[in-house]
C-alpha positions as CSV (number, residue, x, y, z in Angstrom):
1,X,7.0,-2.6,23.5
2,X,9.3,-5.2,25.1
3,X,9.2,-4.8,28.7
4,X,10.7,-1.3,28.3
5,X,9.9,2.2,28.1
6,X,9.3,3.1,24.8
7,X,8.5,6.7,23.2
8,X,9.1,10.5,22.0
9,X,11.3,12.9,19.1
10,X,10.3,15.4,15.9
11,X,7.6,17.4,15.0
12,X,5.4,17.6,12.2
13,X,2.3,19.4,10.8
14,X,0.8,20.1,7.4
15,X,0.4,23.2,5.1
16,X,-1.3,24.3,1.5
17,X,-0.6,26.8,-1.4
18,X,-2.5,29.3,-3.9
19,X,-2.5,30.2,-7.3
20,X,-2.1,33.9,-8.4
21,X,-4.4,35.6,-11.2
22,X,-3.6,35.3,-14.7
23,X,-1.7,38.2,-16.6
24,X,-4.0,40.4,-18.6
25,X,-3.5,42.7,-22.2
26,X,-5.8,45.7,-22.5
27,X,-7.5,45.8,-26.0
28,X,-6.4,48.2,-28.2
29,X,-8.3,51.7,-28.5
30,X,-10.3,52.2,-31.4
31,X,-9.6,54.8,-34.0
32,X,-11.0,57.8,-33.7
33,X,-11.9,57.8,-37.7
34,X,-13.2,54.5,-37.6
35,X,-15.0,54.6,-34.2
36,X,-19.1,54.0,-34.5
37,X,-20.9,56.2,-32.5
38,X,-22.7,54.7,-29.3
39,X,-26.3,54.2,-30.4
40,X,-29.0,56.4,-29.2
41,X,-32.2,54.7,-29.0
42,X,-33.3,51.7,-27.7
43,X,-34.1,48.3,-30.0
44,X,-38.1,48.8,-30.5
45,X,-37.9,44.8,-29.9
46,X,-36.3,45.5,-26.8
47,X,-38.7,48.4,-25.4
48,X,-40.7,46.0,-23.4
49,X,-40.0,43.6,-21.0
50,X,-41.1,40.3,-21.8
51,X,-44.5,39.4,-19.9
52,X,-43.8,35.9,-18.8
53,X,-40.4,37.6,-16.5
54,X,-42.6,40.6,-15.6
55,X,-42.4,38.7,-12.2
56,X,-39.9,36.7,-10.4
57,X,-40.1,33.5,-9.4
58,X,-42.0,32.9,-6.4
59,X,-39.4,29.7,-5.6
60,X,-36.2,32.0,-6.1
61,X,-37.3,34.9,-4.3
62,X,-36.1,34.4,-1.4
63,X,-32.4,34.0,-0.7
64,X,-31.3,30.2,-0.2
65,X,-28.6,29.7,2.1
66,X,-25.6,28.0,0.4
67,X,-24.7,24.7,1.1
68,X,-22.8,24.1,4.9
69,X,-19.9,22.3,4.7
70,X,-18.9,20.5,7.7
71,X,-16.5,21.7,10.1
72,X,-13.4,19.7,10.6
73,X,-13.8,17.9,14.1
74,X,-10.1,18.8,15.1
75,X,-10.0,21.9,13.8
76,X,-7.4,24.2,16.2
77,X,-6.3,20.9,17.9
78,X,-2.9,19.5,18.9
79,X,-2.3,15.8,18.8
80,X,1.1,14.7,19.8
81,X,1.8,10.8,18.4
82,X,4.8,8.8,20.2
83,X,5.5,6.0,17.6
84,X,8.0,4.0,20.3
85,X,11.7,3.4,19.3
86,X,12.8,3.5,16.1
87,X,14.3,1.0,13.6
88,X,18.4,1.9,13.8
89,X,18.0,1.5,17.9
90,X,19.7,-1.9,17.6
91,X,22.6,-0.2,15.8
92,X,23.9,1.9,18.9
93,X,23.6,-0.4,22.1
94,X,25.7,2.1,24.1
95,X,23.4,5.3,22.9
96,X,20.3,3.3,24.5
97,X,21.9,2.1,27.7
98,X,23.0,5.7,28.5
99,X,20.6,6.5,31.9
100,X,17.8,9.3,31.8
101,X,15.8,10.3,34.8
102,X,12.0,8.9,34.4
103,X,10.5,10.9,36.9
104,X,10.9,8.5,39.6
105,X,14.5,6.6,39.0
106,X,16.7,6.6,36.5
107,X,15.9,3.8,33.2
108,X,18.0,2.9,30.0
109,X,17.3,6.0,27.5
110,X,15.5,3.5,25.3
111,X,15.4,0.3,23.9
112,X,15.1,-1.5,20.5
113,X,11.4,-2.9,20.9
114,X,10.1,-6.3,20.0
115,X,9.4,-8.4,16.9
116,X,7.3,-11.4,15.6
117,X,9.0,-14.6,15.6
118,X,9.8,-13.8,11.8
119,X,11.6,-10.9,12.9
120,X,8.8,-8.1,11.7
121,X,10.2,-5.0,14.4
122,X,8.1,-3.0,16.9
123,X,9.6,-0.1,15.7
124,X,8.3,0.0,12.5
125,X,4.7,-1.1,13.3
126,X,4.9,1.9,15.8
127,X,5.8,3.9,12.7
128,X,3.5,2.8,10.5
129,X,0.6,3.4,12.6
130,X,1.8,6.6,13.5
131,X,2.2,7.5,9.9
132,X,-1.3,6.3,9.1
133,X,-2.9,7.9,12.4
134,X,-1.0,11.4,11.8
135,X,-2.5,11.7,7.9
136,X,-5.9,10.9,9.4
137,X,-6.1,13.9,12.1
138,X,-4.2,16.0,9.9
139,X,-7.2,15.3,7.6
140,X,-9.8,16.2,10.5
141,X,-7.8,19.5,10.8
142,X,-5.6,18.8,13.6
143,X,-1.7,20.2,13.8
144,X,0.4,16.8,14.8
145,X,3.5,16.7,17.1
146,X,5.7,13.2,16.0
147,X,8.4,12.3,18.5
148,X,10.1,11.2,15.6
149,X,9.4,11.4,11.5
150,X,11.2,8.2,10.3
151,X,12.3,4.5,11.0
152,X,15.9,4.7,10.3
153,X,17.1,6.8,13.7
154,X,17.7,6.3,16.8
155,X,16.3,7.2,20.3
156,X,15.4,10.0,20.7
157,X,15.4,8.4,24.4
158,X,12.1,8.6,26.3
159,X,12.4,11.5,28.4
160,X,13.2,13.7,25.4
161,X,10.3,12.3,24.2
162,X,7.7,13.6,26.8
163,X,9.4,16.9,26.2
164,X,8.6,17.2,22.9
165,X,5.2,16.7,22.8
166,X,5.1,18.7,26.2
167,X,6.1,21.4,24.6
168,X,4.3,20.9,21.7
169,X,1.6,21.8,23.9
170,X,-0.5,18.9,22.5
171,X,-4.2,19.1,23.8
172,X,-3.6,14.9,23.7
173,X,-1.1,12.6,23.1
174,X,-0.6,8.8,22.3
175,X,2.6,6.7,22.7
176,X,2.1,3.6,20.2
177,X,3.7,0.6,20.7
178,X,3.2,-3.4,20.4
179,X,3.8,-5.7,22.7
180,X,6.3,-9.0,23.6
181,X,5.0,-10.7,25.7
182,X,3.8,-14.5,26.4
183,X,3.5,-16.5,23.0
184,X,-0.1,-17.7,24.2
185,X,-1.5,-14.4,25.5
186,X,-3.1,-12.3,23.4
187,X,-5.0,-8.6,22.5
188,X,-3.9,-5.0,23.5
189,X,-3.5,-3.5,26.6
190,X,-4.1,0.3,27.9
191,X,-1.5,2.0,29.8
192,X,-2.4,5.2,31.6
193,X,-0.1,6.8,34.4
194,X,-0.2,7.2,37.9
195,X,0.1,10.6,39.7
196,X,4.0,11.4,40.4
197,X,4.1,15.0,40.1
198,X,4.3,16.6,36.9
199,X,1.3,14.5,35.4
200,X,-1.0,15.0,38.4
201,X,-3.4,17.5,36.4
202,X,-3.9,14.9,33.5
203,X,-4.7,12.1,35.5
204,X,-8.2,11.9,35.6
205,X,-8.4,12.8,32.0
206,X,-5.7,10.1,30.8
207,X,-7.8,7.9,32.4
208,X,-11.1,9.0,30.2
209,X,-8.6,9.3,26.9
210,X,-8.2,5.3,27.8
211,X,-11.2,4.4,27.9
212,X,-12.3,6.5,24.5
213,X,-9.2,4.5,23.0
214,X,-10.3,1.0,24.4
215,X,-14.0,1.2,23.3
216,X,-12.5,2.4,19.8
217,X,-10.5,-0.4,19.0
218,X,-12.9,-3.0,20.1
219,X,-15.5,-1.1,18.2
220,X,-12.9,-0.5,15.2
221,X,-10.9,-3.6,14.9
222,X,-10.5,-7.7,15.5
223,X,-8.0,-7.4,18.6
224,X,-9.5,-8.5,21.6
225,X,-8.4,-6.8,24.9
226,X,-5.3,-8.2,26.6
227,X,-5.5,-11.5,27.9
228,X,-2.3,-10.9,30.4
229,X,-2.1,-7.7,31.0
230,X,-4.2,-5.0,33.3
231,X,-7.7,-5.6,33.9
232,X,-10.2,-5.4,31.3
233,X,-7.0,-4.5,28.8
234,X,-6.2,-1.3,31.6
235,X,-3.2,-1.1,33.7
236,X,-2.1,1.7,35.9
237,X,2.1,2.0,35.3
238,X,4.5,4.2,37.6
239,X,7.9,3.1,35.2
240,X,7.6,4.7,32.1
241,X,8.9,8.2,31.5
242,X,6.1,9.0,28.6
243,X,3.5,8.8,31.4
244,X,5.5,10.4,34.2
245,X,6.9,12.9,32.8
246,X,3.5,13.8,30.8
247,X,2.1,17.3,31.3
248,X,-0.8,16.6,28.6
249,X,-3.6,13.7,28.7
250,X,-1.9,10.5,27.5
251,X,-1.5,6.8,27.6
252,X,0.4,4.3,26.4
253,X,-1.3,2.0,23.5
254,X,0.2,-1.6,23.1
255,X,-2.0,-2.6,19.9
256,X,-1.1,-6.9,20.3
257,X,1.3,-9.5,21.3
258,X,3.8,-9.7,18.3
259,X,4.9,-13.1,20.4
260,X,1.3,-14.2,19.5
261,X,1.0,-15.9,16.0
262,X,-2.7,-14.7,15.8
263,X,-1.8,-11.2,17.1
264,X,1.0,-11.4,14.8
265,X,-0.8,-12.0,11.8
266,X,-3.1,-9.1,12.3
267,X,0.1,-6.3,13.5
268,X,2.2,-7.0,10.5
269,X,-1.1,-6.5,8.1
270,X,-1.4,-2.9,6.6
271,X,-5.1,-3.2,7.1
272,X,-4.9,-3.8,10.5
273,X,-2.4,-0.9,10.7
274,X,-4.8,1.5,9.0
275,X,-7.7,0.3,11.3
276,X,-6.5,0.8,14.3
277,X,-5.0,4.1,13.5
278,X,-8.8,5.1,12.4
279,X,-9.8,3.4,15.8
280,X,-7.2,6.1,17.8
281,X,-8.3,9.3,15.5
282,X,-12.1,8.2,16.4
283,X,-11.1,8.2,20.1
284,X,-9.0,11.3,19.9
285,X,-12.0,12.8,18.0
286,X,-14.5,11.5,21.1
287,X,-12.4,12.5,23.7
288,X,-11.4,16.1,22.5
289,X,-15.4,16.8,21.8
């Protein structure tokens, strides 16, 4: 996320279908003059029961329990996924430079985000992530909030962000972004808010959801932790409306340096995109258990 705020507009969730039964004729009645009648006696073949099934299996006598199948881990759950800016931001200068209250001044609504030095955009490695992140909880059986549900927008600005997902009334929420930052500093850093009124309640658990997300990805993936930003890839931030105005437990993800050739390398690669939205589901999976 260059320097800016970054995050939050659109919902999203998933949803399945049946089949009905198939259509049936009834058979036609038989004749009355050509109907046999039913048969009165038993088949003397049939009169006794066979001695070898005169007694049931001692091995299927008593009832088996069928198989469990395994619950889904986020069954019930709400996940609400910020993928920052979006890709038609740099179209509408004016739209972004309108001001927005962030819950302690007043910022630019958003911004257009980074991009590597061979012009690979934030904004669409925020969506891509996203994308990849939100099939993978949908898959553990969670209902997903997005903030938006493409890359060819704009805004929505940050505030309206915060407000989706708020009401959303997400049980977690993660605002993904990359960084721009100093072309020889490297790894992600974790941003979690600081108590300003309307996130005071989700403090404490913010900071537990950022610490679930940091052992994740350097479980999960090759990114080291920041080398320039926070401690130990943590940093505490009063600035950014996703994490003042949160009402739910969230932080702020910046998954590399896209200024970074290394980092580079690794954010523009689709496996690194689909690892390190694994590494956020296993996180949001850890933290909501």
């Amino acid at each position: 996320m260059a320097l800016a705020t970054a995050a939050t507009g659109l919902l999203a969730s998933a949803c399945g279908a049946g089949a009905g039964p198939a259509l049936q004729t009834p058979a036609a009645a038989a004749s009355p003059s050509t109907a046999r009648p039913a048969v009165t006696h038993a088949d003397p073949a049939k009169t006794h029961a066979d001695p070898a099934k005169t007694h049931a299996d001692p091995a299927a006598s008593s009832a088996r329990p069928a198989p469990s199948v395994p619950s889904l881990p986020l069954a019930g759950k709400i996940v609400g996924i910020d993928p920052g800016h979006n890709g038609g931001n740099f179209s509408d200068p004016s739209y972004l430079a309108q001001q927005i209250w962030n819950g302690r001044a007043s910022e630019n609504c958003d911004t257009t985000g980074t991009e590597t030095d061979a012009g690979y955009t934030e904004a669409l490695f925020n969506f891509r992530v996203a994308s990849f992140l939100r099939a993978d909880l949908v898959h553990a059986g969670a209902r997903v909030v997005m903030t938006r549900t493409s890359n060819d927008g704009v805004g929505p600005c940050v505030n309206t962000r915060s407000t989706i997902i708020n009401d959303g009334h997400a049980n977690v929420a993660v605002d993904i972004h990359a960084d721009g930052g100093p072309a020889g500093g490297r790894g992600f850093a974790i941003l979690e808010p600081i108590a300003d009124g309307p996130n005071n309640a989700v403090i404490t658990s913010s900071a537990q959801l950022g610490s679930d997300i940091r052992q994740a990805v350097l479980s999960g993936t090759s990114m080291p932790v920041s080398t320039y930003d926070g401690v130990n890839g943590i940093t505490q931030r009063d600035d950014l409306a996703g994490l003042n105005l949160t009402t739910v437990p969230k932080v702020l993800i910046e998954c590399g340096n896209m200024r970074n050739a290394t980092d580079a390398g690794l954010l523009t690669s689709t496996a690194f995109q689909e690892q390190i939205a694994r590494a956020l589901e296993a996180a949001v999976i850890r933290f909501l258990s």
